[in-house]
N, C-alpha and C positions, 0 to 999 in steps of 0.2 A: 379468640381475639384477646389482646392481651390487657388490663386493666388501664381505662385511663388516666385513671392518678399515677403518676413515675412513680410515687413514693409508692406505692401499693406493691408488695412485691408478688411477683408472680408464682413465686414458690414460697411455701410456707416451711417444711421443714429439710434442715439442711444437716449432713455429715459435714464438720470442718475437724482436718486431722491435726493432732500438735505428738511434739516431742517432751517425753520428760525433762524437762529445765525451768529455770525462773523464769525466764524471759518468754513463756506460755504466758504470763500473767494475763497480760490484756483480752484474752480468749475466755479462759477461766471466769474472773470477773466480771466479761459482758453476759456470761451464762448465771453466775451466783446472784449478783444484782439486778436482771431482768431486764438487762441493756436490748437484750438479741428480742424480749418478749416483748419490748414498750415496742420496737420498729416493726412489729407481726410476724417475727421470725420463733419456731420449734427447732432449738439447734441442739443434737448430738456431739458431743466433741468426745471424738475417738483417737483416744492415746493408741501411737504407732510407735515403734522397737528402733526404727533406723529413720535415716533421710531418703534410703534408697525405696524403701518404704511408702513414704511419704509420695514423694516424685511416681511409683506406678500406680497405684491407688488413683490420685488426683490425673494421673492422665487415662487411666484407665474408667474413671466413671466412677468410682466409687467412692470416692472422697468428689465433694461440691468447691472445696477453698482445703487453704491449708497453711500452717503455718512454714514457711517454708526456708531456706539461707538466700540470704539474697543474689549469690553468682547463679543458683542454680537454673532461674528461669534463662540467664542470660547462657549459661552453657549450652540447655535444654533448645534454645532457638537456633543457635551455630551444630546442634545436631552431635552433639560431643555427648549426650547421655544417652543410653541405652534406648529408649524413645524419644523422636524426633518431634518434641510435643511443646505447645505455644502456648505455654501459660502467660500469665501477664499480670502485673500488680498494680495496685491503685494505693495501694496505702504500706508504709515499713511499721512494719511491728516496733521494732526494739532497737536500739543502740547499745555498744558496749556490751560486755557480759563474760566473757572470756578470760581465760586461765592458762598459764603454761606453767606446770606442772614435772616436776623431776621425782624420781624414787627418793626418799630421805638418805638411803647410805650413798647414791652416786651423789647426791646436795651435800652431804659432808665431809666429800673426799677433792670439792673444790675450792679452792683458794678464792671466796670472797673478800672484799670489800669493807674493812670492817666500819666503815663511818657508812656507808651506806649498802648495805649487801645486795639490796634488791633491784639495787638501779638496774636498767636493762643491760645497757652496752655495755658496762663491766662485769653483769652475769653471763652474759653470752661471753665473754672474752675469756671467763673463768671454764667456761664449759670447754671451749679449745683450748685449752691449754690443756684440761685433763683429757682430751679426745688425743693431743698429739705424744702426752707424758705414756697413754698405756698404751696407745695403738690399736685399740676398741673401735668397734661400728657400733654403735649407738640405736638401738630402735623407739623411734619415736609413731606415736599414734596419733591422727587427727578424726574429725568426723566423716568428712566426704572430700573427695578429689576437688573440688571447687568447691573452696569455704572461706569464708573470713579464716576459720581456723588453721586450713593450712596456708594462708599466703601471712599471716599475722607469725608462723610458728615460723616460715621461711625467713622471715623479711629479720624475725630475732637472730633466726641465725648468721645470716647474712652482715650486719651487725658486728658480730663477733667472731665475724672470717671463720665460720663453718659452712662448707660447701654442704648443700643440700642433699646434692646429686653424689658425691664421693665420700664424706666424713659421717653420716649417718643415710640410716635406714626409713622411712616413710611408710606407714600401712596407715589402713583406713578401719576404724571400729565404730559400732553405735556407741553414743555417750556413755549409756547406762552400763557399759563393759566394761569403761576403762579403770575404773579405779580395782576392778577383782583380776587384769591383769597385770596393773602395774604392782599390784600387793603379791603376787605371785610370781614375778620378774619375765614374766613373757615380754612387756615392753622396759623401755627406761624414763618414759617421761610421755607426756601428752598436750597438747594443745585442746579445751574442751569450754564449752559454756557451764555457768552454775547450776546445779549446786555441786557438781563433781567433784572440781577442783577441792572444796572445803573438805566433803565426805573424805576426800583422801588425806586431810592436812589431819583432821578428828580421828582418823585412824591410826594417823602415824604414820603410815605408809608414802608420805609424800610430801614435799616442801614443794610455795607457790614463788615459781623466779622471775616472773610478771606479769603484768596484766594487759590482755587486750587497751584498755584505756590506754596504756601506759605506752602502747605502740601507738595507736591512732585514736586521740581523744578523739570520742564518740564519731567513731566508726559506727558504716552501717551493720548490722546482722542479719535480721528476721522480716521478712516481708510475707503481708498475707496475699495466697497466691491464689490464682483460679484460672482454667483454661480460656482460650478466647474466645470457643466458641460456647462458651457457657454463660462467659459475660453478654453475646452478642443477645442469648436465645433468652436472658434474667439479667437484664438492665438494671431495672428496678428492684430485685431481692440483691441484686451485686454492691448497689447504692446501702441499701438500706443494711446491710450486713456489717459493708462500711462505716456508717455511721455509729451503730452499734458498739464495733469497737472500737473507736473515736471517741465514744463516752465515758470506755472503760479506762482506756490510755490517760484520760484528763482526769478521771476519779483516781487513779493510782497516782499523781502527783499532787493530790492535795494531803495535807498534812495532817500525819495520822492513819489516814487509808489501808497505809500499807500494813502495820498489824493486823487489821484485820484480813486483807487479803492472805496474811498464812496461813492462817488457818484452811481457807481454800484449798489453797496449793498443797499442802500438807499432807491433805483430805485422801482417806484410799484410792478414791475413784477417780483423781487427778496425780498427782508427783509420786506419793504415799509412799511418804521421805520425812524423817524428820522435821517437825521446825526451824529445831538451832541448827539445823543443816542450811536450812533455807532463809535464814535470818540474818547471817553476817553479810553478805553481797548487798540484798533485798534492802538492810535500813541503811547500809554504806560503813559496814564496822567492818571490814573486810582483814582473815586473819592469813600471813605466810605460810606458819608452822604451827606446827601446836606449840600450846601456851604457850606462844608467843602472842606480842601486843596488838590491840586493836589499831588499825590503818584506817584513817577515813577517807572516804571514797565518797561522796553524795551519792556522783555519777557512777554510779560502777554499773546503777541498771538505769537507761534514759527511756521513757513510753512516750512522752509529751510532752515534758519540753523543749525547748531549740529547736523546733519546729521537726521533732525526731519523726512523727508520721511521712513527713513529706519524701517524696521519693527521687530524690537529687540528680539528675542523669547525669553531673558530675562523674557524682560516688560508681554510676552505673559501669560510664568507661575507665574510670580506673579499675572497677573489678577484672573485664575486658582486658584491659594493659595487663593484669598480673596472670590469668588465663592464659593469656599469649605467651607470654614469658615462660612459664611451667612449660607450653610444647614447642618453643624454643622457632614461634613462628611470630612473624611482623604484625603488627595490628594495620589493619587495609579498614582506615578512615570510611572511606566509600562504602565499606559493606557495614562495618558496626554503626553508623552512625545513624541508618537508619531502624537499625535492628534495636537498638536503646528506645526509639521513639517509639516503639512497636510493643517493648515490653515492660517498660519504665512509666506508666501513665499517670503525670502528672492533671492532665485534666481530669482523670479521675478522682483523685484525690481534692482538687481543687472544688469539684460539684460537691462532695460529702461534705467538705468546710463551709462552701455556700449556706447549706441547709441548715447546718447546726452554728451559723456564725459564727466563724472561726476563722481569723487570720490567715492567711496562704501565701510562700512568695510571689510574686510577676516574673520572675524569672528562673529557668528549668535549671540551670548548670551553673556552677559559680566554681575560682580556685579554690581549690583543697591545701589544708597541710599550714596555713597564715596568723592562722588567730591564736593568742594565748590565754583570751579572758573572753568571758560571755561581752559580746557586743549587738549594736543596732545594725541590722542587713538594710532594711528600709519599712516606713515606713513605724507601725507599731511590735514590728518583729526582732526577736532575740535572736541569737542564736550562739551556742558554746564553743567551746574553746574547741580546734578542729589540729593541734598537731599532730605531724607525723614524725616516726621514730628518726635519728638524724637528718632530722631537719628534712626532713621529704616535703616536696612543695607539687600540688598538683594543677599543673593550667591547661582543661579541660579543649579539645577542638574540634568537638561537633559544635554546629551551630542549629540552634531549634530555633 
């Protein structure tokens, strides 16, 4: 029988997997600060090598939750990944975080900008123009087939009138490889979350030609994942996990925090990476090149503000739209629209806020791509600036 306090969880100790990157943080920190032990949870957090990783593990049983991209669950339901497996998330980890990243000699054989080099559409336009001057294929790395990262590294190119499909090349690497390929010239550039992108500017090996932010203010990333029939069978340890790290997400936006979180993240048995590797994204000192000047970014990593847990089914079907696009197939409303409501669970999210008083919107889906400055959605809720790279506007047509 299963306990009758819902808060009680029914499992006590949990595997949750993550990826070496910053945007682990809220994981880390619900384990450092004793977020997971105040809710009566023993949680393991087992650092995994890839995403593809991540994804059989957590369908396979072996992983409980996970930190996970967030197209991936929605791939995972349309049967487009390797198992045809139903995960489902209650809470987004992260916003923001991402890097598109060049080799430093192909970055200084392009004609930037010199009053602003790093703006995006004039880097991408610099990039065609050296793709069309030598007549090069180009190989570019992302993390997984359906990622922020590759629709984020697309949409740059695109941009700057480089065909994805004809003017460069497209593979897929774990994070942690990319920077000892691009230092080796197996690839020419990457799309990747932090701290990669830095470790490669620190090396030399690589100039940063912009930032995820910089295509879609706080874009979604990271969602923490868990099968559905896991959530069905641990309600209550699913909640209370939630919760958990709900605590950590709102401890890493208070001021200060985050110093202390790198040492965490730092720590062997988590990133076990540098600091100042992990230090310029993380406090918002964000560097292009080496020694080159500090960029502030606040936003460069979002955990809790602008209501960044919430899981948008907005955001969901535009994932969706750009999925589709990559296989050059229609997006058929009728069948996504319920498959979002399926794996996007806003009521889940909204019961953890219940519990821990926290704010929540009233409504699932909102336009994308409008806002320039942190504003009032309703009632006592923010929420940040949400552009998209020219001007992209997104207006949502499922209805929940």
């Amino acid at each position: 029988m299963p306990p009758v306090n819902k808060l009680e969880p029914e499992l006590r100790h949990l595997n949750i997997g993550y990826v070496r990157l910053t945007d682990s943080a809220p994981l880390i920190v619900a384990r450092e600060k004793k977020f997971f032990q105040k809710r009566g949870l023993d949680v393991t957090l087992k650092r995994e090598s890839s995403w593809a990783t991540i994804r059989d593990k957590l369908a396979t049983g072996l992983l409980d939750a996970a930190q996970m991209l967030a197209p991936m669950p929605l791939a995972a339901q349309l049967g487009l990944e390797n198992l045809n497996s139903p995960f489902i998330t209650g809470l987004m980890l992260s916003l923001n975080g991402n890097g598109i990243t060049l080799a430093s000699g192909l970055s200084r054989n392009m004609r930037l900008p010199s009053a602003n080099p790093r703006e995006p559409v004039a880097a991408a336009r610099a990039l065609k123009q050296l793709i069309s001057n030598t007549g090069q294929t180009l190989t570019f790395a992302t993390v997984y087939p359906f990622s922020m990262h590759t629709f984020q590294l697309r949409q740059w190119f695109e941009s700057g009138g480089i065909d994805a499909r004809k003017d460069v090349k497209l593979i897929v690497l774990p994070p942690e490889q990319m920077v000892e390929y691009l230092a080796r010239g197996a690839i020419d550039g990457f799309c990747v979350g932090e701290p990669w992108n830095t470790l490669a500017v620190q090396a030399g090996v690589g100039e940063v030609m912009t930032t995820g932010y910089d295509i879609w203010n706080n874009a979604p990333e990271k969602v923490l994942a868990v099968m559905e029939p896991w959530h069905e069978n641990y309600p209550a340890t699913h909640t209370a996990m939630r919760m958990a790290v709900m605590e950590a997400q709102a401890w890493l936006a208070a001021p200060g925090h985050r110093d202390e979180a790198i040492k965490f993240l730092a720590s062997p048995c988590y990133l076990d990476l540098p600091a100042q590797a992990i230090s310029p994204s993380f406090l918002g000192h964000f560097q292009y090149r080496k020694n080159g000047p500090n960029i502030s970014n606040p936003d460069f990593h979002v955990f809790h503000r602008y209501q960044a847990g919430f899981p948008w089914r907005s955001r969901a079907e535009w994932l969706l739209l750009r999925i589709h696009e990559m296989l050059e197939k229609p997006l058929n409303h009728a069948e996504v629209c319920p498959l979002i409501k399926r794996v996007f669970r806003t009521d889940l999210y909204r019961e953890a806020a219940r519990h821990l008083g926290l704010e929540s919107p009233s409504m699932d889906s909102k336009t994308e791509g409008t806002q320039r400055t942190i504003h009032r959605f309703e009632r006592n809720i923010e929420l940040g600036p949400d552009l998209i790279l020219d001007n992209g506007q997104f207006d949502p047509v499922c209805a929940y």
